[in-house]
C-alpha angles and dihedrals in degrees: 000000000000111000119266117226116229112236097235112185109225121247128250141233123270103282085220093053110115108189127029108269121263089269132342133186121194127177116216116246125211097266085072094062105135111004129120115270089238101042078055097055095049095049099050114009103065153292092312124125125246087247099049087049085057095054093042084055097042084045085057087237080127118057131182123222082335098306141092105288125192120222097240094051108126115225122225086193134255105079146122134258133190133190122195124188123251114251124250097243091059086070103102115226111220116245112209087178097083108073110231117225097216113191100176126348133186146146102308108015141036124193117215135206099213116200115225112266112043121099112231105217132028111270135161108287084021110064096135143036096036139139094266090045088064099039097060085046086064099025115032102176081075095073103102120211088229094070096246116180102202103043113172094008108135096162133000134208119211111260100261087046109098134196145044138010143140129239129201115241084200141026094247092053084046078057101040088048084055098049085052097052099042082057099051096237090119113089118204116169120191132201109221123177099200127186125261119022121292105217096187112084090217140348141156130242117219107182122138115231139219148162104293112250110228097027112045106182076069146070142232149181115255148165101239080043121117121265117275132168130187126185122194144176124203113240099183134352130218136196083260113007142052129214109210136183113223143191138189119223087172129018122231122164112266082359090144090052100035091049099043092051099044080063095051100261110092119186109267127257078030107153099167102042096021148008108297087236106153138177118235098012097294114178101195136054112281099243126122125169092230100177135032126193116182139148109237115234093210097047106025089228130127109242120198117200139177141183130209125237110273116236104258078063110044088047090060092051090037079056097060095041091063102043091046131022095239120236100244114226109248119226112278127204114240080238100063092071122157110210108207086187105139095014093111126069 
């Protein structure tokens, strides 16, 4: 009769631990057959959440059998983990220098009015003076053990990219914001300027995007791309530019300007996916997150926000104004709707 193996439930941590140990190796046992890498290492390795698991994972201070893992991965039992400590530099200093435009703030979220230029997470060639610097500056609760280095951030915006966004107080309201934007239930409107005159009303662009072949530090549409869609409606037109109102059904990094551009309108001032060409000499790329819809985890309440234009931008538009009477945009019906999907190689 072949042996049977026991079913031994792994130990745990100290309660009282505080930290993860200097380094710690643990082999699965049978009772983790089949769970996810990450749900494993929440039930039996510790007071850490199921999130910071996941960053510690993503930050490769976990490693599977000696290599990269992936916090979905499922065990069959039998290998090794090891746990590494994060290192003291990953710990992010507050910055009270940077003013903090706060729009709406409770319990659990706080929305934000970010000025263009400044990068929202730490990132190489951007460890310092960033969004998150001056948020645990003003909320401290925010710092993570696990050395996270983008703790509360639900959404960002690119550097040159102003306006409004939320932040988690907590990682289960980080959690709570996520659910709410993978399902859509979160509304963010942007205001764009893009170059040449767009003649449909409305339309909506439909164009998967990826990491851009030849340039990596871009991106592109293509066809092995994820999926991204982006809906607008022209507010004014111009001899040369265009003033559009934009949503985001789904979020891809640089997805506004990639999009806009793959049509033939970048977003003016524009150097990476245009031409840089601006009206009244703007430096940075027209694009503002006007409008914000979410559900508050705290209240339960949906909360509406906007933000007005910032001044670098209302003086461009101010400056074509003057030099040109605008066409104003006639009301158009939801049903005359022009679909770009496809137009783009």
């Amino acid at each position: 009769m072949p042996e049977r193996r026991r079913r031994v439930r792994p130990a745990p941590f100290e309660a009282g631990a505080s930290q993860l140990p200097a380094t710690t190796v643990h082999q699965v046992d049978l009772v983790g057959c089949g769970m996810r890498l990450d749900a494993y290492l929440t039930q039996f390795l510790g007071k850490h959440s199921r999130s910071e698991w996941h960053r510690l994972i993503e930050s490769e201070s976990v490693t599977l059998n000696g290599g990269a893992a992936k916090a979905a991965l499922r065990l069959a039992g039998g290998e090794r983990i090891e746990v590494r400590p994060v290192a003291s530099h990953a710990v992010l200093e507050p910055d009270p220098s940077i003013v903090l435009d706060v729009v709406y703030e409770d319990a659990l979220i706080v929305v934000i009015n970010k000025p263009a230029g400044l990068v929202v997470h730490p990132a190489p060639g951007n460890e310092t003076g960033t969004l998150v610097h001056a948020l645990l500056a003003r909320f401290p609760e925010l710092q993570d053990p696990t050395g996270e280095q983008r703790p509360g951030i639900v959404h960002r915006l690119d550097k040159d990219t102003s306006g409004l966004m939320v932040v988690g107080k907590t990682v289960d309201a980080v959690a709570e914001l996520q659910r709410q934007m993978q399902r859509s239930e979160i509304k963010k409107r942007y205001r764009l300027l893009v170059a040449g005159v767009l003649q449909e009303p409305r339309g909506t662009i439909e164009a998967p995007i990826g990491r851009d072949r030849f340039h990596r530090q871009k991106m592109a549409v293509r066809p092995d791309g994820r999926p991204a869609t982006t809906e607008f409606v022209v507010l004014e037109r111009f001899s040369r530019y265009t003033l559009v109102d934009a949503g985001l059904p789904s979020g891809r990094t640089h997805q506004l300007r990639v999009h806009f551009s793959s049509i033939g309108h970048p977003v003016a001032a524009d150097r990476t996916y245009g031409s840089g060409r601006a009206p009244g000499g703007l430096q940075r790329q027209f694009v503002h997150s006007a409008e914000l819809t979410l559900t508050s985890p705290a209240t339960g309440r949906q909360e509406a926000f906007a933000a007005p234009l910032p001044h670098d931008l209302e003086r461009a538009l101010t400056a074509l104004r003057t030099a040109e009477q605008p066409e104003p945009a006639p009301a158009v019906p939801e049903t005359e709707l022009t679909d770009f999907s496809g137009s783009a190689s």
